[in-house]
C-alpha positions as CSV (number, residue, x, y, z in Angstrom):
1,X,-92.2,45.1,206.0
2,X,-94.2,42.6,205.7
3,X,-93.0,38.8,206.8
4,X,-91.9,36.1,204.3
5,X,-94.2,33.2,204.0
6,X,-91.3,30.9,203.8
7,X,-88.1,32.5,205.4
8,X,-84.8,30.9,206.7
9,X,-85.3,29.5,210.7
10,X,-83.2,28.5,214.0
11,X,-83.1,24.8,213.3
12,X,-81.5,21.6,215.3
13,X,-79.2,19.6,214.2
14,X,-78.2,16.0,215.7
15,X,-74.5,16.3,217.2
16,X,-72.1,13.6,218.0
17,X,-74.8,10.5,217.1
18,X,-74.6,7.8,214.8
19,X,-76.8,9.8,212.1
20,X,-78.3,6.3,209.9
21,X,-79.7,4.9,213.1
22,X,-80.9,9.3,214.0
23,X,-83.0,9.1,210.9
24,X,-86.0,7.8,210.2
25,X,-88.7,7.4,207.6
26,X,-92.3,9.6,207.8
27,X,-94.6,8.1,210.3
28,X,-97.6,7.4,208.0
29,X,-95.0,5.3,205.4
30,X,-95.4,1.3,205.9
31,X,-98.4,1.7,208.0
32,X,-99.5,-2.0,207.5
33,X,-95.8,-3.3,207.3
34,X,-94.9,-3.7,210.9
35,X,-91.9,-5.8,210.1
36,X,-90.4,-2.7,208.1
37,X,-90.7,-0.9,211.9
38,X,-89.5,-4.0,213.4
39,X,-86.3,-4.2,211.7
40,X,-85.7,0.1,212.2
41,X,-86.4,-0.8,215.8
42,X,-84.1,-3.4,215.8
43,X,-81.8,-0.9,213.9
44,X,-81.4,1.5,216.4
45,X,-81.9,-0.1,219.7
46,X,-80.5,2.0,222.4
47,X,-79.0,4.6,219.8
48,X,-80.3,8.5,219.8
49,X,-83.1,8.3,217.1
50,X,-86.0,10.5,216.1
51,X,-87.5,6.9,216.1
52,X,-88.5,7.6,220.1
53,X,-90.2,11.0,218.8
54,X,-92.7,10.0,216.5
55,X,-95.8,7.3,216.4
56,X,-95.4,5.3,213.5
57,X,-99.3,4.6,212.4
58,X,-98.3,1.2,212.3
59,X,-99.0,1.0,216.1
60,X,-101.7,3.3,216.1
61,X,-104.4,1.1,216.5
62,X,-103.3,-0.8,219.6
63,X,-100.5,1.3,221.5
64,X,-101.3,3.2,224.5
65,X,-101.1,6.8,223.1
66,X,-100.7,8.4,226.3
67,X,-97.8,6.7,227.5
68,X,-96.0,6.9,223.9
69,X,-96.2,10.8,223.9
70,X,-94.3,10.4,227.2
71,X,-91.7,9.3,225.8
72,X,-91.6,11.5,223.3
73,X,-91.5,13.9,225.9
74,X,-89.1,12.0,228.0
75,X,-86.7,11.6,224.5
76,X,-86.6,15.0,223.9
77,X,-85.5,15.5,227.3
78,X,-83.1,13.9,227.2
79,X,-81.1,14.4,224.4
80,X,-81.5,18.4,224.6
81,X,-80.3,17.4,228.4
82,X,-77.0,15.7,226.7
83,X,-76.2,18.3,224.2
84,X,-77.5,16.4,221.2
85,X,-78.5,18.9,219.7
86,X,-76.9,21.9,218.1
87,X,-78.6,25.0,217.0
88,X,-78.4,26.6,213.4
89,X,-79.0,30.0,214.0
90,X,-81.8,31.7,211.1
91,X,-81.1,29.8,208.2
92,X,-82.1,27.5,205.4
93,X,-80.5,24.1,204.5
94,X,-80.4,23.5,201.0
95,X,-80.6,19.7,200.6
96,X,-79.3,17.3,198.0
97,X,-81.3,14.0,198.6
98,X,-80.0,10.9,196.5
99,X,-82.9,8.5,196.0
100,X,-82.9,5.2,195.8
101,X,-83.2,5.0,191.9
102,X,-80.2,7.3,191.6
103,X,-82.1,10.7,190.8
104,X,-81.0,13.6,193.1
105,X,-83.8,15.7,194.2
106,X,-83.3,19.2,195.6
107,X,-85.0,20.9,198.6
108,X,-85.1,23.6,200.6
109,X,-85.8,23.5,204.4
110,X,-87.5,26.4,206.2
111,X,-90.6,27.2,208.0
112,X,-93.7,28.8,206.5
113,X,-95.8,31.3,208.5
114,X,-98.9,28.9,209.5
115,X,-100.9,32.5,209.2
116,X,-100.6,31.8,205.7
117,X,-101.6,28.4,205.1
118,X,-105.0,26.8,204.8
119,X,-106.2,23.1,204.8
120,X,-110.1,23.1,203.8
121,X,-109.4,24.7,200.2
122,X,-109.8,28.5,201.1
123,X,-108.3,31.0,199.6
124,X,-104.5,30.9,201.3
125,X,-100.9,31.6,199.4
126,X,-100.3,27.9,200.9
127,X,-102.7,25.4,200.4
128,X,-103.4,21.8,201.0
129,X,-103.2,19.5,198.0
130,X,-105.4,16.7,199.3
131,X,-108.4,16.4,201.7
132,X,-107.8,16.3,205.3
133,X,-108.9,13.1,207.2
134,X,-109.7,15.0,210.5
135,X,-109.6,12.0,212.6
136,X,-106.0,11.7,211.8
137,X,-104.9,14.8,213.5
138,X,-105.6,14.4,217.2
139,X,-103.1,12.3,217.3
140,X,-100.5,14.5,215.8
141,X,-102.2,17.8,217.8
142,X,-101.3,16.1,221.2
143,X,-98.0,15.5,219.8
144,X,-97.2,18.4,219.2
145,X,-98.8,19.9,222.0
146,X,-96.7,18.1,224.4
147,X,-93.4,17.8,222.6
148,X,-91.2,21.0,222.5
149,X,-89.4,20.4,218.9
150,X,-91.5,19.9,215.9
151,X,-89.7,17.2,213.2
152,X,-91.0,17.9,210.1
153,X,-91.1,15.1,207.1
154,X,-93.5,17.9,205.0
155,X,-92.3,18.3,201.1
156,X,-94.0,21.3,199.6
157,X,-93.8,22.5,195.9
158,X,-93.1,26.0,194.4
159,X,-93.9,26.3,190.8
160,X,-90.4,27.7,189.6
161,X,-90.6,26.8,185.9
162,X,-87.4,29.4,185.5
163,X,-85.6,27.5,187.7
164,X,-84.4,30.2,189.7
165,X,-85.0,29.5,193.6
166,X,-83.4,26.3,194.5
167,X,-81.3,25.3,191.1
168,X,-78.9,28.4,192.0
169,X,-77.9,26.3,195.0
170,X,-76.5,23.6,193.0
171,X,-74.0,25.5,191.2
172,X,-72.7,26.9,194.8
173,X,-72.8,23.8,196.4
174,X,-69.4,23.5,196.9
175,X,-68.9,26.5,198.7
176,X,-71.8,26.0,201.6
177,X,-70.7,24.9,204.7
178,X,-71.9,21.0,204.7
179,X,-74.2,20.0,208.0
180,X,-74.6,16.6,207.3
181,X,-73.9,14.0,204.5
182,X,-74.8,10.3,205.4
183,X,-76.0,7.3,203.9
184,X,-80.2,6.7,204.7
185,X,-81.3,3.5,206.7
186,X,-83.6,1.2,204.9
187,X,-82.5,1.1,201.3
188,X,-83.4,5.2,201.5
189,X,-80.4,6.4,199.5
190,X,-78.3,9.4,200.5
191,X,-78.4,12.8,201.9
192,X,-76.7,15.8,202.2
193,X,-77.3,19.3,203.6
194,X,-75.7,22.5,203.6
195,X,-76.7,25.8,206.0
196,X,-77.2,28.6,203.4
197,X,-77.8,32.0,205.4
198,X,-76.3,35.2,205.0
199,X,-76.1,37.1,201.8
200,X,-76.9,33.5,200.7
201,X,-80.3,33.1,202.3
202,X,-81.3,36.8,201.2
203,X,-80.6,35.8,197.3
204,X,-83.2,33.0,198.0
205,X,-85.8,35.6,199.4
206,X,-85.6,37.8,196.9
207,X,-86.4,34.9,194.2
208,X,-89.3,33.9,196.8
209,X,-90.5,37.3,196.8
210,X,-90.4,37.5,192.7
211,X,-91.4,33.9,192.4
212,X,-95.0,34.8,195.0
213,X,-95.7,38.4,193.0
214,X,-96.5,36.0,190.1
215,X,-98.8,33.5,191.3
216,X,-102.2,33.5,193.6
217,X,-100.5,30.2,195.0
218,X,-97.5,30.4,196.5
219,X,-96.7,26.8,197.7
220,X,-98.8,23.7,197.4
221,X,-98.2,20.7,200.1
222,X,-97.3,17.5,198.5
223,X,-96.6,15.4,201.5
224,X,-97.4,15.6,205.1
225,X,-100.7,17.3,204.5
226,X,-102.2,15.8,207.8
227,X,-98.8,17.0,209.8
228,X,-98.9,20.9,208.7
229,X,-102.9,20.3,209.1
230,X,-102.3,19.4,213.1
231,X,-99.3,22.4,213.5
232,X,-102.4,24.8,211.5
233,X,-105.0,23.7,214.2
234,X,-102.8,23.7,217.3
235,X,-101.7,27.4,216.6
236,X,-105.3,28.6,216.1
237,X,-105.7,27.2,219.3
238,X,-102.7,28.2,220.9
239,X,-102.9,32.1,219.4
240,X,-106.5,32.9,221.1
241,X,-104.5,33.2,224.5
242,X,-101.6,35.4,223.2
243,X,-101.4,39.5,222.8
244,X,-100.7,40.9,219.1
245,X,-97.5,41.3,219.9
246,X,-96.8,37.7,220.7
247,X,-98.7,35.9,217.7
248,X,-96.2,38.0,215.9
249,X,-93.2,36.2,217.1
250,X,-94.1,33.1,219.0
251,X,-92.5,29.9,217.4
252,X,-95.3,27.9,217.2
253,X,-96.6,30.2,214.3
254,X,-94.0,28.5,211.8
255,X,-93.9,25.2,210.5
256,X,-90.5,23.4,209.4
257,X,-90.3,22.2,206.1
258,X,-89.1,21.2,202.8
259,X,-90.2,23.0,199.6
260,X,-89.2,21.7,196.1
261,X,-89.4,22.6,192.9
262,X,-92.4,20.8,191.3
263,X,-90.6,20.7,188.1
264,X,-87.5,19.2,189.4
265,X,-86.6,16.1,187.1
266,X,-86.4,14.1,190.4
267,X,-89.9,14.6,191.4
268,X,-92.1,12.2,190.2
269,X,-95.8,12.0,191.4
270,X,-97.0,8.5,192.1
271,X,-100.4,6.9,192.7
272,X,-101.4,6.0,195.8
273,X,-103.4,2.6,196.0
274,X,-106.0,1.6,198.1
275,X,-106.3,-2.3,199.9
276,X,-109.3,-3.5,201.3
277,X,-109.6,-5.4,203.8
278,X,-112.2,-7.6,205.6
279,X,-113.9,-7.7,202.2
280,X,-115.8,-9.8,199.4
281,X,-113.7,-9.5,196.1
282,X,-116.3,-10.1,193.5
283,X,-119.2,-8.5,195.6
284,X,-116.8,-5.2,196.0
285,X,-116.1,-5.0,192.0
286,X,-119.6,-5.6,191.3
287,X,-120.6,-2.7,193.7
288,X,-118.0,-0.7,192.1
289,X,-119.7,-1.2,188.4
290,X,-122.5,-0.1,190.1
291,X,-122.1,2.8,191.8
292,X,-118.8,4.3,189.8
293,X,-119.6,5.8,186.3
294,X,-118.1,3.4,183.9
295,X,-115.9,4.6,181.0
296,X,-112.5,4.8,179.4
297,X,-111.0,7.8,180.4
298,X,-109.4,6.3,183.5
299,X,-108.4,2.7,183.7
300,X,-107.9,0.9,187.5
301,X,-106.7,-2.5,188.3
302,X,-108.1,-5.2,190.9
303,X,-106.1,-7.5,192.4
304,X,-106.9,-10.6,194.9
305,X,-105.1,-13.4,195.7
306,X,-104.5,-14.4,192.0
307,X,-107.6,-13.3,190.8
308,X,-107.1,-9.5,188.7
309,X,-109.4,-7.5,186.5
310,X,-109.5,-3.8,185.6
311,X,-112.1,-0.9,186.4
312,X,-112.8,2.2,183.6
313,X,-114.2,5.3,184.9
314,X,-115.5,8.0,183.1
315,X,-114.3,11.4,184.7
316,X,-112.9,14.5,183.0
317,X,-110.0,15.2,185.0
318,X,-107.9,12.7,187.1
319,X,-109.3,14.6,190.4
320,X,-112.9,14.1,189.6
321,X,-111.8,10.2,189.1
322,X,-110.5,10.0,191.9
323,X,-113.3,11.9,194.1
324,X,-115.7,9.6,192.7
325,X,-113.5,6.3,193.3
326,X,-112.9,7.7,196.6
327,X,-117.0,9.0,197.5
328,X,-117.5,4.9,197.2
329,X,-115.0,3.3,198.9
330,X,-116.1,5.4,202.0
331,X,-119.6,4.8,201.6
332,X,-118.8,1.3,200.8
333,X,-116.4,0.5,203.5
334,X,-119.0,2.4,205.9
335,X,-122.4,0.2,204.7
336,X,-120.1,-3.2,204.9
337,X,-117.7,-2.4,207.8
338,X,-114.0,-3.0,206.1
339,X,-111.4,-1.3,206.4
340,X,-108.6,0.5,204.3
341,X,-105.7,1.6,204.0
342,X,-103.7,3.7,201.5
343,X,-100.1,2.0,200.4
344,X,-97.6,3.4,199.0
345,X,-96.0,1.5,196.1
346,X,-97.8,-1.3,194.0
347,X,-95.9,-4.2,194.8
348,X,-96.8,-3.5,198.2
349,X,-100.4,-3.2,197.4
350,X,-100.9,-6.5,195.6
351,X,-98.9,-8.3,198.6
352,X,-100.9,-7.3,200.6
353,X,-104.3,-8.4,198.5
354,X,-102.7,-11.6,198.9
355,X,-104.5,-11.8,202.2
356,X,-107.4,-13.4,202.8
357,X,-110.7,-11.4,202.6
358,X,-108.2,-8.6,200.8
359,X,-108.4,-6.8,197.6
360,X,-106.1,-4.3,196.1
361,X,-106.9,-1.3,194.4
362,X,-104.1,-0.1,191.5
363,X,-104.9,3.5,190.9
364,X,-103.1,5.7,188.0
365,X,-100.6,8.1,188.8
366,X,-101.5,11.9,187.6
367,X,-99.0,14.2,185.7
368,X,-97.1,16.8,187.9
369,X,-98.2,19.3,186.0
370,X,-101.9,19.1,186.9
371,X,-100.9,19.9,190.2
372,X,-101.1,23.9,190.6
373,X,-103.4,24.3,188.1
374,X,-106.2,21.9,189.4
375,X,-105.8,23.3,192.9
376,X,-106.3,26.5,191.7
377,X,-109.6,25.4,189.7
378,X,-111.3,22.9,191.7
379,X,-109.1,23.2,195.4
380,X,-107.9,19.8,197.2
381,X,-107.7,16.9,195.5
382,X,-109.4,13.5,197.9
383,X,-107.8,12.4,200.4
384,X,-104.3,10.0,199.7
385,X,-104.5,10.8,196.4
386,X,-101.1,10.7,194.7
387,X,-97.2,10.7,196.5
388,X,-94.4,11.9,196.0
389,X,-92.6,9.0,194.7
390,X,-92.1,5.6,196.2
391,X,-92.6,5.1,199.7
392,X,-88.9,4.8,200.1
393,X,-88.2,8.3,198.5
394,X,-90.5,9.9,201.4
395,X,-88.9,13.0,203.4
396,X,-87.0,11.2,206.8
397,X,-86.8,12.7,209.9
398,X,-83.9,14.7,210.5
399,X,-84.0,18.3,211.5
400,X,-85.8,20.0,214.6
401,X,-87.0,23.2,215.6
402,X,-88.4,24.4,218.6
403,X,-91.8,25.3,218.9
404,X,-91.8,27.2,222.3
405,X,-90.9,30.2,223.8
């Protein structure tokens, strides 16, 4: 028989830690708002804390890589050496995640077969949803090459309009043993997670297996797309030095995740914005009028210290907007050497524009419902270009796995 794509897993659990100050928030969230890392630092000081496991972009530009992944390294030692971690033997954790605005949003944490998935559009039952910046995944490649646990903060979608993979959960909550159930740090909301395996586990693959027969794309990656990119290229490398026999069962080949419904009411798509920096305001919008096709099918919105204005682009779909918004603000940022970055939330975008030289970029967000159907037609979407949710709603990190034999 043929494996599942996306089948129940031996996970890690944290045991006997404080688990607010355990998890934290996806790596690439605040990743030009150190003082939101200096305050989780601050936070969880000496505690056990997935903090020591990742690389917060943040400090990307200016730490010493080498000597972080050591301690990554030297973490994970350590708290495997003290028993802090407990093993959930092949299972899945259905999770209940309270966000900030009150909505609940259900998940499912598993691991997908990595054999399956594909990152430049090919033709894959898992697909990317956005382009991949490859010079954001050495980073994440040596990572996980060195570290012996993967953590995974990827949300995937499944498009379930019956309702019938995850939603059952709910109405057996109550009788799934509860792994964890905790307050999240940072204004994050609340989460909760119970182990469904057994008889449990096999209900959910059978409604996998029916829910795959009846699409060409199985499960779409909403967040984390440069994460499962990295786990995709290290086990292409890693597989060339291993018998048949042992791609077929080596850890490495998997990838822990979340999947969602896509048409979960909690799931809400948002825009993510673009800030300039190191940049002429007026010169960039003029540029812009230039080079982008004007119109009113897509309105944007400027924003520099006190100075606004909006942008209309002709395009016939929000993806084609947003590959021609994006096609100039490389070339652009490439021919005038500025720089950008991609912010989730737009408070935090026109804060930032505040800055001197700085100008924000207010995109529209794009309906949920586009999502299947224009990867399907036209493959990824450009890079950063929608989120699911605010930057506070993100996936945090709070499960391992192990990704050696």
């Amino acid at each position: 028989m043929a494996k599942d794509i996306f089948a129940p897993a031996d996970i890690l659990l944290p045991d006997g830690v404080v688990m607010e100050t355990w998890s934290v928030i996806a790596c690439d969230q605040f990743s030009s708002e150190r003082d939101y890392w200096e305050r989780v630092r601050e936070k969880v000081r000496g505690a056990p804390s997935t903090l020591r496991m990742i690389i917060p972009e943040a400090y990307l530009d200016d730490m010493n890589e080498g000597n972080r992944i050591n301690g990554i390294r030297a973490a994970i030692y350590d708290y495997e050496r003290r028993g802090l971690l407990r093993r959930i033997g092949e299972s899945f954790i259905y999770v209940e995640r309270t966000l900030p605005d009150g909505r609940v949003r259900r998940g499912l944490v598993g691991a997908i077969d990595l054999e399956e998935y594909e990152f430049s559009g090919g033709m894959a039952a898992v697909r990317a949803s956005e382009g991949t910046v490859m010079e954001r995944l050495p980073a994440r490649i040596r990572i996980r090459r060195a570290a012996k646990l993967e953590l995974p903060h990827t949300m995937t979608f499944i498009d379930d309009k019956g309702a019938g993979v995850i939603e059952p959960l709910a109405l057996k909550a109550g009788s799934l043993p509860l792994l964890y159930d905790f307050d999240l740090m940072e204004g994050g909301g609340h989460i909760r997670g119970m182990r469904v395996s057994g008889g449990d586990a096999e209900e959910v693959l059978a409604a996998l297996r029916a829910l795959q027969a009846q699409n060409d794309i199985f499960i779409v990656v909403g967040d984390g797309n440069h994460s499962l990119a990295a786990a995709k290229v290290y086990w292409d490398e890693l597989k060339e030095g291993l018998s048949e026999e042992e791609r077929e069962n080596h850890p490495a080949r998997r990838a822990l995740l979340e999947v969602n419904n896509v048409y979960d009411p909690a799931v809400r798509f948002e825009a993510i914005h673009r800030v300039m920096f190191d940049v002429a305001p007026e010169e960039f919008v003029g540029a812009f009028k230039d080079a982008v096709p004007c119109g009113g099918d897509y309105t944007l919105r400027w924003v520099s210290r006190g100075q606004s204005g909006e942008l209309g682009v002709a395009a016939s779909c929000i993806g084609d907007m947003l590959t021609a918004v994006q096609t100039f603000l490389d070339g652009y940022s490439a021919a005038m050497g500025c720089r950008i970055d991609y912010i989730h939330g737009e408070e935090a975008a026109e804060r930032l524009a505040e800055g001197e030289r700085c100008l924000g970029l207010i995109l529209p967000a794009m309906d949920k419902s586009e999502l299947f159907g224009t990867v399907a037609a036209r493959g990824v979407f450009p890079k950063k270009s929608f989120s699911v949710g605010h930057a506070r709603d993100k996936r945090y990190y709070l499960e391992c796995r192990r990704i050696c034999c």
